[in-house]
Jmol script that loads the backbone (N, CA, C; Angstrom):
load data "model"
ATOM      1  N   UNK A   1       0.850  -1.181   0.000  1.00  0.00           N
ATOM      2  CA  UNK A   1       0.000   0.000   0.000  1.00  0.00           C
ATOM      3  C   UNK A   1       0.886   1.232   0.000  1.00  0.00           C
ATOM      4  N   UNK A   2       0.627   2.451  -0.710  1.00  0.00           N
ATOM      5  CA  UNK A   2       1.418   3.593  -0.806  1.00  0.00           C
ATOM      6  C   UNK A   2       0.334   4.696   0.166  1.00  0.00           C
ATOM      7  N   UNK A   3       1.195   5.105   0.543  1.00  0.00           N
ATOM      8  CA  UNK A   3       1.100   6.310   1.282  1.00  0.00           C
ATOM      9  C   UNK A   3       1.139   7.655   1.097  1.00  0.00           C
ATOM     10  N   UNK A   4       0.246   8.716   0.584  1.00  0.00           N
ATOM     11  CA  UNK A   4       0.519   9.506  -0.007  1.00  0.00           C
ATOM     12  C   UNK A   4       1.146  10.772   1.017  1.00  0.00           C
ATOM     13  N   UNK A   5       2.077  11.819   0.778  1.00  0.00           N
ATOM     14  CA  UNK A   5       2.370  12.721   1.765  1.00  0.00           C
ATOM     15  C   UNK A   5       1.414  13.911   1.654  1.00  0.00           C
ATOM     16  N   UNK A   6       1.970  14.866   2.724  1.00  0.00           N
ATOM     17  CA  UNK A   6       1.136  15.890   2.476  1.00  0.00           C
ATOM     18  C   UNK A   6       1.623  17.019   1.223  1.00  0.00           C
ATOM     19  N   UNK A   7       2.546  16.796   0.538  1.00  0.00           N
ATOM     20  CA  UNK A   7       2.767  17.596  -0.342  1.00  0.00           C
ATOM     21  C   UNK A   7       2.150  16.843  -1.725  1.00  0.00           C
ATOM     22  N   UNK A   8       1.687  15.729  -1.645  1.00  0.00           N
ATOM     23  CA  UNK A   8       1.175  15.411  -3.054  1.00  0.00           C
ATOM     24  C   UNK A   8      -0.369  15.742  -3.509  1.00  0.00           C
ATOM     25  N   UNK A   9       0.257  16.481  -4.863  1.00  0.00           N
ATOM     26  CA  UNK A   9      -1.779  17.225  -5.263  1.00  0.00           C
ATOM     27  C   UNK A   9      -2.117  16.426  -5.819  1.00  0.00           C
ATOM     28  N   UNK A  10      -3.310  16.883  -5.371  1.00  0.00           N
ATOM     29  CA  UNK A  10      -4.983  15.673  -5.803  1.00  0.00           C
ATOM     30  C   UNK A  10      -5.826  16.592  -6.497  1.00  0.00           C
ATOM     31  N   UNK A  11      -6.279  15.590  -7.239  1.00  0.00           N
ATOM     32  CA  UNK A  11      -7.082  16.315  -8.490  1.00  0.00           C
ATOM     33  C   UNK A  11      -8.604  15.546  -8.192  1.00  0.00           C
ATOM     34  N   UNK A  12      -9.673  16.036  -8.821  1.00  0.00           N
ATOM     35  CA  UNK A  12     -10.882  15.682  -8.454  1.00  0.00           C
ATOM     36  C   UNK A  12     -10.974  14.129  -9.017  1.00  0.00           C
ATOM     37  N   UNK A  13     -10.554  13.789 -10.024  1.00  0.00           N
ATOM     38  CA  UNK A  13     -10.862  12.456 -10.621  1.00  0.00           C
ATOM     39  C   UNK A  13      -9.813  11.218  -9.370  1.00  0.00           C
ATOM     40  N   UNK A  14      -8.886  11.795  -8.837  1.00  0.00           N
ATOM     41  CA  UNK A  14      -8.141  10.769  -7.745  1.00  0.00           C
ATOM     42  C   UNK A  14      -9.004  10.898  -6.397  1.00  0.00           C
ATOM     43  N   UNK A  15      -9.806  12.148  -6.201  1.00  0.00           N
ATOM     44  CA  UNK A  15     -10.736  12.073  -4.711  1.00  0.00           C
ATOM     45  C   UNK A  15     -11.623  10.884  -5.176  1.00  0.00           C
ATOM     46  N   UNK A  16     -12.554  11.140  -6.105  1.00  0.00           N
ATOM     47  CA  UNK A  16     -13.907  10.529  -6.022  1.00  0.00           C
ATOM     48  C   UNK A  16     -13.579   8.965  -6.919  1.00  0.00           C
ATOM     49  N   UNK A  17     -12.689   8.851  -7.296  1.00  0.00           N
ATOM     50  CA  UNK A  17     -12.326   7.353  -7.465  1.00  0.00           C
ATOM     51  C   UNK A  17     -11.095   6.784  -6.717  1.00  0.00           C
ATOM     52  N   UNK A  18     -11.450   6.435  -5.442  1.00  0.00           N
ATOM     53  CA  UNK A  18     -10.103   5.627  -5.250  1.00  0.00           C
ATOM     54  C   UNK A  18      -9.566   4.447  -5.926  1.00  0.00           C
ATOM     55  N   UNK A  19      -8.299   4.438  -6.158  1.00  0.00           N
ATOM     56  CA  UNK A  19      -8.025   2.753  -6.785  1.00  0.00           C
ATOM     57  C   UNK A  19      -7.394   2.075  -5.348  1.00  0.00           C
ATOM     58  N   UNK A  20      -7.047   0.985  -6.128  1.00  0.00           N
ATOM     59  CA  UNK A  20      -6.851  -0.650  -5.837  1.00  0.00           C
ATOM     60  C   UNK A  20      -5.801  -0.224  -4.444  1.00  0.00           C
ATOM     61  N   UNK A  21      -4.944   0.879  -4.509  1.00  0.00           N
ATOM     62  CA  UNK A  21      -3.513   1.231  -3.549  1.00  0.00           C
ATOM     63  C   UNK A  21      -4.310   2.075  -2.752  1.00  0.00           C
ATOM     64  N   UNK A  22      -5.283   2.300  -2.249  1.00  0.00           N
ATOM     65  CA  UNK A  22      -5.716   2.755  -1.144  1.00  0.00           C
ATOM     66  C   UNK A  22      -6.637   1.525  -0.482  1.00  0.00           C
ATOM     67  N   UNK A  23      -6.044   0.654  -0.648  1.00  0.00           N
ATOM     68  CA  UNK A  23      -7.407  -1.075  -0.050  1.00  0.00           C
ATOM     69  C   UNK A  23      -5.973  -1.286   1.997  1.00  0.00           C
ATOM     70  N   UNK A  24      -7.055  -1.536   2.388  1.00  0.00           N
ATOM     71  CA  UNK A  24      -6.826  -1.858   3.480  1.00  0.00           C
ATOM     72  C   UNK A  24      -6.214  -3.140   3.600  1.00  0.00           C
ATOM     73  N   UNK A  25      -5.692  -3.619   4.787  1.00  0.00           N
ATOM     74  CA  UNK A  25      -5.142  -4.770   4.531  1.00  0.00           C
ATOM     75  C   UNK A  25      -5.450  -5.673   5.131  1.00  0.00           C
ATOM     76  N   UNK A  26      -6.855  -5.952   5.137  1.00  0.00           N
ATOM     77  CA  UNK A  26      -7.615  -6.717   5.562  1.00  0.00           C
ATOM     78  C   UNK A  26      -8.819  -7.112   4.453  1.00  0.00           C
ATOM     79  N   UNK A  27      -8.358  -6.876   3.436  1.00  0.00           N
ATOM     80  CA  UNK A  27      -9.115  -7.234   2.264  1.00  0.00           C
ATOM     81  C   UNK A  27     -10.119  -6.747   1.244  1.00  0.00           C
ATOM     82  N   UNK A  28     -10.638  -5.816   2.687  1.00  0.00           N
ATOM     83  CA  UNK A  28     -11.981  -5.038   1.861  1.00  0.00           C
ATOM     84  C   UNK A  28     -11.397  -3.480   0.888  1.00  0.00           C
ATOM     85  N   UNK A  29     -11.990  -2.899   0.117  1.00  0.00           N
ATOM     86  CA  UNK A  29     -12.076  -2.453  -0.636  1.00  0.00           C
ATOM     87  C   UNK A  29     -11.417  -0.678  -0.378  1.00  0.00           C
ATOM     88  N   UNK A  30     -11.684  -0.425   1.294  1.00  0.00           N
ATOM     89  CA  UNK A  30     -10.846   0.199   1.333  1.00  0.00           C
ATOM     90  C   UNK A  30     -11.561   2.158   1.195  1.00  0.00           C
ATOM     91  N   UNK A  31     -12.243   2.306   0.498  1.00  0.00           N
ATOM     92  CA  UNK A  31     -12.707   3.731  -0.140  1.00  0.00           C
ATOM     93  C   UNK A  31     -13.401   4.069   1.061  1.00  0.00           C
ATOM     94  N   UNK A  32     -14.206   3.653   2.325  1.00  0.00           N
ATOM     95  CA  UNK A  32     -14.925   4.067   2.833  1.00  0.00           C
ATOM     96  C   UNK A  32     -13.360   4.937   4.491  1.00  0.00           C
ATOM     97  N   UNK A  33     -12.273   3.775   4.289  1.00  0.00           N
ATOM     98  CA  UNK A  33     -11.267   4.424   5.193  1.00  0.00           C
ATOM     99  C   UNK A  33     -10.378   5.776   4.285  1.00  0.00           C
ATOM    100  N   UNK A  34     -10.345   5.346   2.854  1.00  0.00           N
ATOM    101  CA  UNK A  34      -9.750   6.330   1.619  1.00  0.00           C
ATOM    102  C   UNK A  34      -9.851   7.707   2.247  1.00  0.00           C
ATOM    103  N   UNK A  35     -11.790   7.855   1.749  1.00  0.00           N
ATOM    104  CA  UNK A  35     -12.467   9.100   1.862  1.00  0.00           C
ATOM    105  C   UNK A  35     -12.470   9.507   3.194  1.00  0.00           C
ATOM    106  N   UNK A  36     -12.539   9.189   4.666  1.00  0.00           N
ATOM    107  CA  UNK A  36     -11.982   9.508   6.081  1.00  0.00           C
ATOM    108  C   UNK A  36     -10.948  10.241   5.811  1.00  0.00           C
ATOM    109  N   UNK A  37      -9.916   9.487   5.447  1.00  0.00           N
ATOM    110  CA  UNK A  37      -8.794  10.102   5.180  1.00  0.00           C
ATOM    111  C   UNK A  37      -8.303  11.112   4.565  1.00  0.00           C
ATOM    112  N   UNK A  38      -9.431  10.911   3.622  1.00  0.00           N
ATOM    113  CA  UNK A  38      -8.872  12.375   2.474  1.00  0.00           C
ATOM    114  C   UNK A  38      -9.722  13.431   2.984  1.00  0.00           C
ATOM    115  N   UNK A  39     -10.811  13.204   4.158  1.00  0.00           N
ATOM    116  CA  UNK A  39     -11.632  14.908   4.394  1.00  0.00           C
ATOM    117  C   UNK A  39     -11.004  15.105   5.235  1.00  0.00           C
ATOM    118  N   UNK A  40     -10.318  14.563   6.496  1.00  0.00           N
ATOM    119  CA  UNK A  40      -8.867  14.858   7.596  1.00  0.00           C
ATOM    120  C   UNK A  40      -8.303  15.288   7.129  1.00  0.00           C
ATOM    121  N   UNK A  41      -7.385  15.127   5.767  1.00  0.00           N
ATOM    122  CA  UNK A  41      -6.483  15.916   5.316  1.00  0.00           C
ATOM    123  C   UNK A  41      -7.021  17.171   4.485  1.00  0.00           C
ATOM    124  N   UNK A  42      -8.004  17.157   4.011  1.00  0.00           N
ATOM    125  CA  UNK A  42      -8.474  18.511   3.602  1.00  0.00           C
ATOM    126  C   UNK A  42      -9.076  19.333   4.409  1.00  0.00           C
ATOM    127  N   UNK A  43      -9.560  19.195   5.696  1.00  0.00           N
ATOM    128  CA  UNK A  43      -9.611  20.208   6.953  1.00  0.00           C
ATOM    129  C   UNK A  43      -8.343  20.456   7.212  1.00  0.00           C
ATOM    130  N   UNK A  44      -7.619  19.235   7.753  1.00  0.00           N
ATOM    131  CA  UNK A  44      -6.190  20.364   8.252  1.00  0.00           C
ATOM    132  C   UNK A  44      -5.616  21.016   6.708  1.00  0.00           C
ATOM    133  N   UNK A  45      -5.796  20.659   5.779  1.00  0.00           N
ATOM    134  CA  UNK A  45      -5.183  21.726   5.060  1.00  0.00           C
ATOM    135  C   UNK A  45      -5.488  23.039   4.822  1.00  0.00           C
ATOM    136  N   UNK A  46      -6.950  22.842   5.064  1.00  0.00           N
ATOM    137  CA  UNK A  46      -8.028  24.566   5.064  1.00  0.00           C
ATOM    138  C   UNK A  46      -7.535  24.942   6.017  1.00  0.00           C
ATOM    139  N   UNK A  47      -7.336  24.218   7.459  1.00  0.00           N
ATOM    140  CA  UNK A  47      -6.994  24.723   8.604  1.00  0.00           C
ATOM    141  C   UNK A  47      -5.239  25.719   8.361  1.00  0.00           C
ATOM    142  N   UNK A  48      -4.891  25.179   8.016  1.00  0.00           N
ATOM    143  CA  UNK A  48      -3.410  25.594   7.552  1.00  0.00           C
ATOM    144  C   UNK A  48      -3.230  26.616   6.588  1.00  0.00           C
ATOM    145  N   UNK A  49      -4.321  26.751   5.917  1.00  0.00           N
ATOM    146  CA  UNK A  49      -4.507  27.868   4.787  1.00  0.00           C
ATOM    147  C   UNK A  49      -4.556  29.247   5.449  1.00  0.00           C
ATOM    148  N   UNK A  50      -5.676  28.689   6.644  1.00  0.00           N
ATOM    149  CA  UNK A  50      -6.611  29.951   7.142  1.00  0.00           C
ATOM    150  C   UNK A  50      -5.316  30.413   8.482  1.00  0.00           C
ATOM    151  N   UNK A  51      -4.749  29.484   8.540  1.00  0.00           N
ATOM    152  CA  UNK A  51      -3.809  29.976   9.981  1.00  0.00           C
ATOM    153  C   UNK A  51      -2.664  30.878   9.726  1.00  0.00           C
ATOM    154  N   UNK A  52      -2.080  30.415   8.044  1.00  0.00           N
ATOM    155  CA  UNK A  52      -0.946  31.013   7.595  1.00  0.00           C
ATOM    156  C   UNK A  52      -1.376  32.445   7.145  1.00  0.00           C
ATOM    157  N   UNK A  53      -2.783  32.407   6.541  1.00  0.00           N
ATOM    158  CA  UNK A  53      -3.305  33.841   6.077  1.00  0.00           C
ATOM    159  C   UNK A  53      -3.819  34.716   6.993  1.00  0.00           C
ATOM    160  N   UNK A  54      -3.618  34.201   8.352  1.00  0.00           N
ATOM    161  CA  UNK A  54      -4.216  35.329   9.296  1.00  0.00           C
ATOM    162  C   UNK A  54      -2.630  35.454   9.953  1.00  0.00           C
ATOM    163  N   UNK A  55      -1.924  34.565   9.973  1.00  0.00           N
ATOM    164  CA  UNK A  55      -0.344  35.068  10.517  1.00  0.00           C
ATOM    165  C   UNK A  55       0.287  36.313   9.373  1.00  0.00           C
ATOM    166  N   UNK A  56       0.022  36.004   8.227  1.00  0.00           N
ATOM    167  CA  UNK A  56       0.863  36.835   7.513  1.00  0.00           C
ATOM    168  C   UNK A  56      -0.280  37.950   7.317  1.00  0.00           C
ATOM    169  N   UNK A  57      -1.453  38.233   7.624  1.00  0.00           N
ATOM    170  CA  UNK A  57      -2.159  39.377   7.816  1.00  0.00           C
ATOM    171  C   UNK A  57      -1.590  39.807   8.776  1.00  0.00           C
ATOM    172  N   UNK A  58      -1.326  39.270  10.488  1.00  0.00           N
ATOM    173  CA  UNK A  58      -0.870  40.015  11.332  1.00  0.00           C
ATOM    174  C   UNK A  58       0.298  40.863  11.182  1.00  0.00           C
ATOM    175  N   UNK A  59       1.535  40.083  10.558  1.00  0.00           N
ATOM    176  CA  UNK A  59       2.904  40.743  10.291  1.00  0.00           C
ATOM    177  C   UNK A  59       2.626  41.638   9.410  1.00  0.00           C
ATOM    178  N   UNK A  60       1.965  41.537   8.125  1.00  0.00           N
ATOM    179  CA  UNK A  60       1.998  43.529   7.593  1.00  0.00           C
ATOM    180  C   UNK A  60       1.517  44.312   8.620  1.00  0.00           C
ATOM    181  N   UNK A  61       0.123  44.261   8.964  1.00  0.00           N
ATOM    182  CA  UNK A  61      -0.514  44.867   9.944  1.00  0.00           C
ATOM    183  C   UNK A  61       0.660  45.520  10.442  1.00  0.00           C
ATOM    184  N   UNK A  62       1.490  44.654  11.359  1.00  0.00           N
ATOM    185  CA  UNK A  62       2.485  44.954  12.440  1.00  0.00           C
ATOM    186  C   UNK A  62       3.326  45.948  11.293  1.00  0.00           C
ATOM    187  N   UNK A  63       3.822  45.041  10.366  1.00  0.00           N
ATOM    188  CA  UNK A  63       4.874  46.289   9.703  1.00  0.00           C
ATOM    189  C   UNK A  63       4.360  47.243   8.902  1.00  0.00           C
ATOM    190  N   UNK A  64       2.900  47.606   8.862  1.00  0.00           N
ATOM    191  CA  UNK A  64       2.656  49.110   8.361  1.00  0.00           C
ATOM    192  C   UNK A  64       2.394  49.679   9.419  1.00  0.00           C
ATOM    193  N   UNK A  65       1.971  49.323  10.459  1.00  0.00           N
ATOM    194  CA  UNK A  65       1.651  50.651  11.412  1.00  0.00           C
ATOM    195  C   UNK A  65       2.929  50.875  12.345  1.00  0.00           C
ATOM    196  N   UNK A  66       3.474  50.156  12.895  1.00  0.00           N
ATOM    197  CA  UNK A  66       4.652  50.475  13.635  1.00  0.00           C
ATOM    198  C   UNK A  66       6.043  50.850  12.220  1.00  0.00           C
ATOM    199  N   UNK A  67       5.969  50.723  11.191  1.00  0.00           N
ATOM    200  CA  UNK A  67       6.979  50.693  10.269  1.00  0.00           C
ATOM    201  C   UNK A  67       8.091  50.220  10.365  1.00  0.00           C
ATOM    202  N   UNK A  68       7.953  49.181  11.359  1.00  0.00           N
ATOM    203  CA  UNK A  68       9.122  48.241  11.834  1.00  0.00           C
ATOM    204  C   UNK A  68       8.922  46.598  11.623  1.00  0.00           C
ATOM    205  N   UNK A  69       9.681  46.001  11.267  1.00  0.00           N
ATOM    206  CA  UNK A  69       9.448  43.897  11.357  1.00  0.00           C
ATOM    207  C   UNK A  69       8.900  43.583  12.399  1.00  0.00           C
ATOM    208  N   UNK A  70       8.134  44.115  13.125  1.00  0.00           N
ATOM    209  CA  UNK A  70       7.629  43.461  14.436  1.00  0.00           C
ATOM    210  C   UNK A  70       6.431  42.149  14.028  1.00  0.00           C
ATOM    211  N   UNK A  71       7.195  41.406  14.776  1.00  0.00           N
ATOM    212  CA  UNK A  71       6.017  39.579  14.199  1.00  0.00           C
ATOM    213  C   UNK A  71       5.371  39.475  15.430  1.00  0.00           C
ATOM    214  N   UNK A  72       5.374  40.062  16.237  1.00  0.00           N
ATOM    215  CA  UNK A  72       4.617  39.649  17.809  1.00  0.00           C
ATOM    216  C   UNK A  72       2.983  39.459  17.652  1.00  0.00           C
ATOM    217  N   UNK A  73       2.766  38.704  17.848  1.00  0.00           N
ATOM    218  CA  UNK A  73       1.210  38.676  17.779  1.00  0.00           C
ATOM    219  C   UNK A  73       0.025  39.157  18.629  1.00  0.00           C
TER     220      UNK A  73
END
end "model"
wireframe off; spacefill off
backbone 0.3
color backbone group
């Protein structure tokens, strides 16, 4: 079984069809643990979207009004 990381992109035709390398190893078919898996990783990735875009909102913030690199949150 392959393991995909978090840097590998997924395209709509690999979400909604899993193949044969996402089967469990216990025989069954596998798509119902697939799709678990793939909406976990697409929350934390929204989650990660939304965390990095409110960090790097804070740091301009910080460096237009003080006109200094300040990252303090």
């Amino acid at each position: 079984m392959r393991v995909r990381g978090p840097l590998v992109r997924w395209n709509r035709s690999q979400a909604s069809c899993p193949r044969a390398d996402g089967a469990i190893a216990d025989g069954s078919n596998g798509s119902l643990a697939f799709r678990r898996f793939l909406s976990v990783f697409t929350i934390l990735s929204r989650r990660s979207v939304r965390r990095h875009n409110s960090i790097s909102a804070r740091a301009f913030i910080a460096v237009r009004t003080d006109e200094v690199a300040s990252l303090l949150p």
